[in-house]
N, C-alpha and C positions, 0 to 999 in steps of 0.2 A: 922516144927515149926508152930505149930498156930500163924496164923500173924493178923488177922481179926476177928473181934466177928460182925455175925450178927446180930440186933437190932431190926427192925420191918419193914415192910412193911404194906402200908397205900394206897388202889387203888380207884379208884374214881368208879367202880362199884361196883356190888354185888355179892355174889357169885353166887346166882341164876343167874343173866344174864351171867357170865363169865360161865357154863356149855354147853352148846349149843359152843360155841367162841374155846374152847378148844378142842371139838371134830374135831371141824371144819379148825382149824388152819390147814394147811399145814406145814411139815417139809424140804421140800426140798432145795437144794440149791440153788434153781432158785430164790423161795419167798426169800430165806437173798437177795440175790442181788438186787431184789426188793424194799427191803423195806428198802436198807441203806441210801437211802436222805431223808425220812419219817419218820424214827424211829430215835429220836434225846435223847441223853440224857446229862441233863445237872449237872454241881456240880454247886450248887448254897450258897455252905459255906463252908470257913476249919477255922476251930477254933483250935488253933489260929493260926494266918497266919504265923508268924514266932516261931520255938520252941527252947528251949535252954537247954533243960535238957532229957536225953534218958529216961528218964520214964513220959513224959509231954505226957496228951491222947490228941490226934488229933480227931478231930470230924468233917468228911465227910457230907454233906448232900448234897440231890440233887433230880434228878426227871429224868424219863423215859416217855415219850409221842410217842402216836400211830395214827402218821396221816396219814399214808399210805392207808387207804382206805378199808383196811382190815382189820381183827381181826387176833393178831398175839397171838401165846404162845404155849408152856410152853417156857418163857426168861427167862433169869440169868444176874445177874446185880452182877460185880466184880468188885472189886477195883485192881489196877494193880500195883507193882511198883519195883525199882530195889535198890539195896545199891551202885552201881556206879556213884559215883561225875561228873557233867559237868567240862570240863577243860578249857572253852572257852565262848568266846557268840557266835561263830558265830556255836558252835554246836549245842545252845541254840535255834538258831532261825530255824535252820534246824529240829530239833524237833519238833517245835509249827507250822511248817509249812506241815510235813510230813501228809501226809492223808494215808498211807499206813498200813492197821489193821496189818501187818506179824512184824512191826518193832514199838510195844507197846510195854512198857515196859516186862521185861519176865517173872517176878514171879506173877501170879494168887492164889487166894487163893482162893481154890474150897471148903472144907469145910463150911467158915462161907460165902460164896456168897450167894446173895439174891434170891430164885426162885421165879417167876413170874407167876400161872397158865396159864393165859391169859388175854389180853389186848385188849379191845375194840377198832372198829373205833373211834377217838379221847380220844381216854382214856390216864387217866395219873396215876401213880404211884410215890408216895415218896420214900425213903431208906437211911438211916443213915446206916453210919462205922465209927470205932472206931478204932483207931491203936496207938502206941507208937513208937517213934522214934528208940529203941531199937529195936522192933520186924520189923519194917522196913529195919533192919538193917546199920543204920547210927552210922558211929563212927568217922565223925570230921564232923567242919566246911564246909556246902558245898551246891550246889544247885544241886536236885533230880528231877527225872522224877517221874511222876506219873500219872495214867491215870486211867478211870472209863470205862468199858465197856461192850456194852449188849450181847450178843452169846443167840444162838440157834443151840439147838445140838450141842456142843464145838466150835460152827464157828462165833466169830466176827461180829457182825453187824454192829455196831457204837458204836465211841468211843470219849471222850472227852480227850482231853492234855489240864496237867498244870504242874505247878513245885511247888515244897516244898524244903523252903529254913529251913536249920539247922545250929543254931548258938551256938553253944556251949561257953562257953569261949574259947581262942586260948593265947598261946604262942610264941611269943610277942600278944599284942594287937593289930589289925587289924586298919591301919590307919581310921580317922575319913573323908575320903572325903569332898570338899567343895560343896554343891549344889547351884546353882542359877537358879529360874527358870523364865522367861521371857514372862508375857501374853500381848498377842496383844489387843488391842480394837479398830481396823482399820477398816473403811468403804468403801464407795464410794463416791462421791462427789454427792450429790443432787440437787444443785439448778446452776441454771446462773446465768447471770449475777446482777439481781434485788435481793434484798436482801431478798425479799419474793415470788420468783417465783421459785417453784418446780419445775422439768422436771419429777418428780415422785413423789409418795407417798409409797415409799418402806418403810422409816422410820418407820412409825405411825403403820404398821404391827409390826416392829419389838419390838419396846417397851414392849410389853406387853402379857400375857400367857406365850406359848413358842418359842416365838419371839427370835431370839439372841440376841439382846441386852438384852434381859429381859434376861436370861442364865447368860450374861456376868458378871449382875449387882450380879445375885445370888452368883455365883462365888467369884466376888469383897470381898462381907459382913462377907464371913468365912473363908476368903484366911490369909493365915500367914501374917503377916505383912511385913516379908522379902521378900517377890513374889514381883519382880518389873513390873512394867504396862509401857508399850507403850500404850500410846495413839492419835490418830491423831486428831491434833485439830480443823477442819474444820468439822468433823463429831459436834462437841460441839457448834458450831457455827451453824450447821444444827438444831440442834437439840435446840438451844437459840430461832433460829428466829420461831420455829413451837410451842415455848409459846405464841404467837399472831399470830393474823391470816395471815393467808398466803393463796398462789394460787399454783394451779397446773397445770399444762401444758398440755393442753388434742390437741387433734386431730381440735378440732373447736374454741380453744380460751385458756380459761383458767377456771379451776374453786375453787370457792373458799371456804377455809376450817374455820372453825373456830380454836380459840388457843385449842390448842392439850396441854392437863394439865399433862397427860404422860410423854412427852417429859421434862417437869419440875421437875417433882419429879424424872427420871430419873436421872438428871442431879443432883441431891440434893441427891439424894440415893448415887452415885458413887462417889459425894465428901466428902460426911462422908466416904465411906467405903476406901479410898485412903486416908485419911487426912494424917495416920503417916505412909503412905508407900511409897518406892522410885516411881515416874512419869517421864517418860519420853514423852516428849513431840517430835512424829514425826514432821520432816517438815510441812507444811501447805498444804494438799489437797495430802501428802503422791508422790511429786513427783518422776518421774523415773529418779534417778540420770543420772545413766550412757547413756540413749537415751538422755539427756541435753547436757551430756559433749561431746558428740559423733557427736552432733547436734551445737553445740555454741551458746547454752542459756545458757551461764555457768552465769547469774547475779540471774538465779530464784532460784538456790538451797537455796545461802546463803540468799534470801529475805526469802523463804520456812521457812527456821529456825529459823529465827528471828522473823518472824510473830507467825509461831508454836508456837513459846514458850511465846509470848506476851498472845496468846488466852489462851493457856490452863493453864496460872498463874491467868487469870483473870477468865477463866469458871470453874475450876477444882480445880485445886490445886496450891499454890503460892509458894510451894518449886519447880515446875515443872521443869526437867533440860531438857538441846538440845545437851550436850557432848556426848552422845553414842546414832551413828544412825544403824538402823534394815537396811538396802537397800531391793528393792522388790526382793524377792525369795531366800535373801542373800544371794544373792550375787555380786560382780561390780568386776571392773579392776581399774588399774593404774590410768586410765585419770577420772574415778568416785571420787577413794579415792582422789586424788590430789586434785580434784576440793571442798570434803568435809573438806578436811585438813584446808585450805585457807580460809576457811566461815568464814563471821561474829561471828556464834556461837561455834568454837573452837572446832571442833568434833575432836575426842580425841580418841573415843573409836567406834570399829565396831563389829555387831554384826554378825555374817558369819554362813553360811550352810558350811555342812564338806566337801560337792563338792568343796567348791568355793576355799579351803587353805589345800588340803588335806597332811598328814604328809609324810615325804620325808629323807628318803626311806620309803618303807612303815612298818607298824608295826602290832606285833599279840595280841596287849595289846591295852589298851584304853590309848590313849594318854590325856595329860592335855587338856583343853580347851583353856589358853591364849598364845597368841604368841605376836610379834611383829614386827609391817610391817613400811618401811620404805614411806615417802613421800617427797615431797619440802619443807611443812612446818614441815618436823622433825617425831622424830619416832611417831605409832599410835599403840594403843592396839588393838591387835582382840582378837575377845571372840569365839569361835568354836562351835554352837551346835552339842549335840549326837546326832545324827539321828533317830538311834534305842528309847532310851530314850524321846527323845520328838514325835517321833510318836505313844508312848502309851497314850499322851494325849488328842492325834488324829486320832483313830485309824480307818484305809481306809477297812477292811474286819470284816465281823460281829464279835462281841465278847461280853463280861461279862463284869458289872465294878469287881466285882472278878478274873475273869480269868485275864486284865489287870491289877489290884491291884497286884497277885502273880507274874508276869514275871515280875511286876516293882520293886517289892521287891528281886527276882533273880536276876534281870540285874544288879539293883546297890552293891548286895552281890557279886555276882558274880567278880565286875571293883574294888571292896576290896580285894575280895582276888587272884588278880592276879600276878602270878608270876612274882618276881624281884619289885615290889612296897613299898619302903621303907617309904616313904614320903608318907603324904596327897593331893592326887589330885583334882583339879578343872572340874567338871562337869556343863554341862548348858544345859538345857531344854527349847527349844524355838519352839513350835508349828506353823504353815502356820500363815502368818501375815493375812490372811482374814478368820479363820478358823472359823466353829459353833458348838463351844464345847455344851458335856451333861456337865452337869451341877452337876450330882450325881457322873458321874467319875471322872471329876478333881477334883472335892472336896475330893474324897477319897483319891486320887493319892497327893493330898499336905498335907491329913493330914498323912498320910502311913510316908511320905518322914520329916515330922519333926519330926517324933519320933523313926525311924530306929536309932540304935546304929552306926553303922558303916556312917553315914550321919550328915550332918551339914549342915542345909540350912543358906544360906547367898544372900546378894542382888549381882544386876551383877556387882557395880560398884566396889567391895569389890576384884572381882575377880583380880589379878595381876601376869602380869611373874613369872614363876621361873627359878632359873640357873637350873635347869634338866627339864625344857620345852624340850618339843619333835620338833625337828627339820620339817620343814613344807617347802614346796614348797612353790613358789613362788604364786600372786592371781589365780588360774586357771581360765579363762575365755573364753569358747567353744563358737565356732561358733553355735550351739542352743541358748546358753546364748545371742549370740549376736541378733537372729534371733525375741526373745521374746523381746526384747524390744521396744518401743514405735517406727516407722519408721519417717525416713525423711518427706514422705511422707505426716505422719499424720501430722507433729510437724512442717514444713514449714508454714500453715494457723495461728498455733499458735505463730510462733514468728513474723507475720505480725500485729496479734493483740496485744500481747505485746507490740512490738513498737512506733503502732499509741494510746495504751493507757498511757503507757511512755509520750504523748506530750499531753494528758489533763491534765496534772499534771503540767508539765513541762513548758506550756505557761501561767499559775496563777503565775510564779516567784518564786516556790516552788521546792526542790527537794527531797521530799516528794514523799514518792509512788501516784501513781494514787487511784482514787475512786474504780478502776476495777481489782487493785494488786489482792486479795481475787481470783477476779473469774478465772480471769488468771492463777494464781497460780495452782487452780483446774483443767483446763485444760492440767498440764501435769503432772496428775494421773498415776498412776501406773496402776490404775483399768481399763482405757481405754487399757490396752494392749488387754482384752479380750472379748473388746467392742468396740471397732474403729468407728464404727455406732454411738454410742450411743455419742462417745467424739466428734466426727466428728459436730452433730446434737446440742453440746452446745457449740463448737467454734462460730459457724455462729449464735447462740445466740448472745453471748458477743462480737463478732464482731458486730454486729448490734448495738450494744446498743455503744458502743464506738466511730462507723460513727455517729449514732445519738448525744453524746455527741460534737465530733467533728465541724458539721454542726452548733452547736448556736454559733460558732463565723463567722461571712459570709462575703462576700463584696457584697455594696449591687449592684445589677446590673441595673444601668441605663447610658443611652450615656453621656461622656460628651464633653463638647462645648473649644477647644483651641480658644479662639479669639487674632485674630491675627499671627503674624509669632513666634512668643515666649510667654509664659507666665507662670501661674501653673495651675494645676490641680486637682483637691479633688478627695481624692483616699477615701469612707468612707467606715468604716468596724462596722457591729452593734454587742456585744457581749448581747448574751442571757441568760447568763450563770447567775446567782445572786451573782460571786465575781469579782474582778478585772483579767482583763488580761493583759499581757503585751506581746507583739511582736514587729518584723520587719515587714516592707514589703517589698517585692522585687518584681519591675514594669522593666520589659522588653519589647520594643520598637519590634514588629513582622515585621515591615517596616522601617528599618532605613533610608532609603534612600529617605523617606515620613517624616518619625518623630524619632528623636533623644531622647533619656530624659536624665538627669541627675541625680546623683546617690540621691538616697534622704539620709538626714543627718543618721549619723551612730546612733543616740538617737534612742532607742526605742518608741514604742506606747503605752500609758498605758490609756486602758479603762475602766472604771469601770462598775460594773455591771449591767446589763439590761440597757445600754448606748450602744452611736456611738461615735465614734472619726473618725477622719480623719487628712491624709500626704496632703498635700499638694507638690506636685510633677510637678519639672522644664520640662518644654516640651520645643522642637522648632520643628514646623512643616517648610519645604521647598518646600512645594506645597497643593494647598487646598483638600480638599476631607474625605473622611473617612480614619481612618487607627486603627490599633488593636494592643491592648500591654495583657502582659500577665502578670498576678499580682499573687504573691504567698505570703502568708502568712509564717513567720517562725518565730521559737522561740527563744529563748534569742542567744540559742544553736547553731543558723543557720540551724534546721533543720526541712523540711516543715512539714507544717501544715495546714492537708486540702488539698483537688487537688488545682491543678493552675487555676485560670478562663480569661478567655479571655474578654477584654473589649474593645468595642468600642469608639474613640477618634475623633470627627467633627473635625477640621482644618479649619482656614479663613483666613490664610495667604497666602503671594503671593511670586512669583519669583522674581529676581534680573530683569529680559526683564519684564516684567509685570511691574515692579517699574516704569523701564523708560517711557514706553507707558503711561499708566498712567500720569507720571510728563510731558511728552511733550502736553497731553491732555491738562493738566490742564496750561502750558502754553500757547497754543493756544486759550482757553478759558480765559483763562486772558487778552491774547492782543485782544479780540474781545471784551471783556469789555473796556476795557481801550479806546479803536479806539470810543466805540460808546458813550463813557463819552464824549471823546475828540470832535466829531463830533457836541452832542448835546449842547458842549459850546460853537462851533463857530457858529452855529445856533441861539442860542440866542443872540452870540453878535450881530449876523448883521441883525438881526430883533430889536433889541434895537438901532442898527446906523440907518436904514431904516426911524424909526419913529423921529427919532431926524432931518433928512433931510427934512421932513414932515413939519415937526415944526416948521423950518426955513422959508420953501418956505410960507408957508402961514401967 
């Protein structure tokens, strides 16, 4: 049967150069083995990618390249293919992975193959084929192998695989599958603790040319409307504050940038192109659940969410929602979901890798995507990505956006027509949440996917149970899973600084996040998992800036003076801060058996800003000398604020035996008064009798 008509061949030399090339060629079998990683050929079009009628012409194009270093020919360039149906995906993938020339497809069509004289050092050659689904031998519905390859002397050099999907009409009609597909726009966290202090300038690369974010945004402006978006909102917040100017954290100080106008129109591009499409708004700074719940910071997730969804309604988009959370690597366990169940913002919905919920018992079909997982606060939806399916939009070994267009258009024909599928099933496509998509293949890849017949794209929150959901194990969670997560280690420094920023908030009378929630927050990134250095080097950032914040409330240190054996003492505390404070103190006696205190009244202290205040604090000392008490500052809460400081307290008080000595002094001193009062009146009387005797006699 003629199966192929050959068309033209089109070579980038001349004939004259290729005469000498052709003499010279070697035909041996040493040279094929040679030249099979150099001698590449590729199919660079099939028109049209999908066909539905046995007499619809297929149009093959492609190209043959010579960089082995040698000049190669006379080659032959064939098209290869078989009329046996795939009955599976997993023989699908075993195909596209097969590098073995003996197991290409097996019918060849030698007549119309293309000969090749010869092929120069870097020389390339075109070649168009033309075939009809008929003469390929296709008679239903179904996904074919088909392959292009070059021989020398009938022996294989190199060959390209892809598949050709055939759709005929079918009997019934082919369920219409549900698609969702799920893109990430996640980052890393950039800045510390100041609101314009960078710890890098990764950003401002990214923006722009073929920057990822610039990719993302392209993506964003032609993406179906039903493509739903994660996005993490602390990157919008990165990318807010670098519209003014900002610093960057260098080795010797800082330096500094001006407003980055990129990052604006960034932000303005990606809010047009998401306006009427669903946003999901990650956590704030994309924390690691499950190292939180694992660790007992269980208060950051539910801030994380509630913050999340504050920024990216006010940067992004104001329909933004926080009910369906991505977790890093998606995947968590029990003590993660529980802890998201329970949040502020109602997470409802999870989005899961098919490691993490895989179906139970196992199955030779593509199971639905939604299930339903039980928690404290009541049942939660999981959502399942394809694996296979969302790593075509990701794809980790070299390829084609057509070679991945055509295995995207099989796989999903393929999950249609598989046996025992009555019902329409739920699909979802969720690429690595830090991924750096092309740009020209997912675009082709979603617009492929909304106008396949057998497909129906839809958003993810649309996806729901069904009573013939495929039964699923329990959350799977491997000791690797556990291994990758953020450690104790790292995550002990960071809940020291949570805490102590917890109490600048908390000592203003406010229970209001702190000034430092944001930076906090970003410190327990996901992104640090493969950067531990890098999180490590912006804790002791934001730690720093929170002691500093800490410190402008002080006591201030100078001695002070008890006079006497009781009285008070002024305990002053200056607040630096520009609002009010309020706290306790609490004054502890180091020598009780020297100085006593008394507790000071249970009223708080309220200072206002860039002021002192001062306790007034009951002493009794029981002997003189120096003695030290130890003052702590705390908050409404009772909980300190600021180290303790020690202060020294002078004493001028006396003993009970000291009293008396004393008072018999002052008795004896008194009768020694009194005796010489006494004395110098009877002195004067009997000098005044003296002279009156005087007086007489004369």
């Amino acid at each position: 049967m003629r199966v192929i008509r050959k068309v033209a061949l089109l070579a980038v030399m001349s004939v004259a150069s290729l005469a000498p090339m052709v003499a010279a060629a070697p035909n041996s079998a040493a040279t094929v083995e040679a030249a099979r990683e150099t001698l590449s050929v590729s199919i660079t079009s099939i028109t049209p990618q999908v066909t539905s009628s046995p007499t619809d012409e297929i149009k093959f194009t492609g190209t043959v390249r010579n960089d082995t270093g040698t000049a190669l020919g006379p080659l032959r360039v064939r098209l290869r293919y078989t009329s046996e149906r795939f009955y599976d995906r997993a023989s699908m993938a075993a195909y596209q992975t097969d590098q073995n020339n003996a197991t290409l497809p097996g019918n060849v069509s030698r007549t119309s193959a293309m000969d090749i004289p010869a092929l120069a050092v870097g020389g390339q050659a075109t070649w168009t084929f033309t075939a009809t689904p008929i003469q390929l031998g296709y008679r239903a519905f179904g996904v074919y192998r088909i392959a292009v390859d070059v021989s020398q002397n009938e022996v294989p050099i190199t060959a390209q695989r892809t598949f050709l999907t055939y759709a005929p009409p079918t009997t019934p009609k082919l369920p219409r599958n549900k698609l969702a597909v799920a893109l990430p726009v996640i980052d890393q966290p950039h800045r510390g603790s100041d609101e314009t202090l960078f710890v890098d300038d990764k950003l401002s690369q990214s923006l722009s040319g073929k920057g990822r974010l610039a990719d993302l945004a392209r993506i964003a402006q032609t993406a179906p409307k039903k493509v739903t978006w994660f996005v993490e909102p602390s990157l919008l917040d990165d990318l807010k504050a670098m519209t003014k100017g900002y610093h960057v954290k260098t080795k010797d100080g800082t330096e500094g940038k001006p407003a980055n106008d990129t990052a604006g129109t960034w932000l303005s591009t990606m809010s047009t192109a998401l306006a009427a499409s669903p946003v999901i708004a990650t956590p704030y700074g994309d924390p690691d659940v499950a190292a939180l719940a694992h660790q007992g910071l269980d208060a950051q997730p539910g801030r994380a969410i509630e913050l999340g969804g504050q920024t990216a309604r006010a940067l992004l988009n104001r329909n933004a929602q926080t009910s369906i959370n991505w977790p890093p690597a998606g995947v968590l366990d029990a003590d993660a979901l529980d802890l998201l169940s329970v949040s502020p913002g109602k997470v409802s919905t999870v989005l899961l890798n098919s490691t993490n919920l895989p179906p139970q018992p196992p199955v030779s079909h593509t199971p639905d995507a939604a299930a339903t997982l039980d928690t404290v606060a009541g049942p939660v939806k999981a959502l399942v990505a394809d694996a296979e399916l969302s790593r075509l939009f990701e794809p980790t070994a070299p390829t084609t956006v057509l070679l991945s267009t055509q295995r995207f258009i099989a796989e999903t024909a393929m999950i249609a027509a598989e046996t025992g599928q009555v019902e329409p099933r739920s699909l979802v496509v969720a690429p690595s949440r830090r991924w750096d998509p092309n740009p020209t293949l997912v675009t082709s890849l979603l617009k492929t996917a909304d106008k396949l017949p057998w497909l129906s794209m839809t958003t993810l929150d649309s996806i729901k149970p069904s009573k013939t959901a495929t039964p699923r194990a329990g959350l799977t969670y491997t000791d690797q899973d556990r291994k990758e997560e953020l450690s104790a280690k790292y995550l002990a420094p960071v809940k020291e600084v949570a805490t102590q920023a917890q109490l600048t908030a908390s000592v203003t009378g406010t229970k209001a996040p702190s000034a430092f929630d944001a930076a906090v927050l970003r410190l327990t990134s996901s992104a640090w998992r493969n950067n531990t250095r890098a999180g490590r080097a912006v804790t002791k950032l934001v730690g720093t800036a929170v002691d500093e914040r800490i410190d402008k409330i002080q006591i201030t240190d100078a001695p002070r003076t008890l006079a006497g054996s009781n009285g008070v003492v002024p305990i002053s505390v200056k607040n630096s801060l520009d609002k009010p404070v309020t706290l306790h103190i609490d004054v502890k006696s180091n020598d009780r058996g020297r100085l006593q205190i008394q507790p000071p009244p249970p009223e708080p202290l309220v200072i206002g800003g860039n002021q002192s205040g001062t306790l007034q604090v009951y002493m009794t000392a029981t002997t003189s000398g120096d003695a030290t008490v130890t003052v702590q500052l705390r908050t409404i809460d009772g909980l300190p604020y600021g180290k303790p400081q020690r202060l020294t307290i002078r004493t001028t008080g006396y003993t009970g035996i000291a009293l008396v000595i004393v008072g018999a002094a002052l008795t004896v001193m008194l009768a020694a008064v009194v005796t010489r009062i006494l004395r110098r009146r009877s002195e004067r009387r009997l000098a005044r009798a003296g002279k009156s005797r005087e007086s007489e006699t004369v």
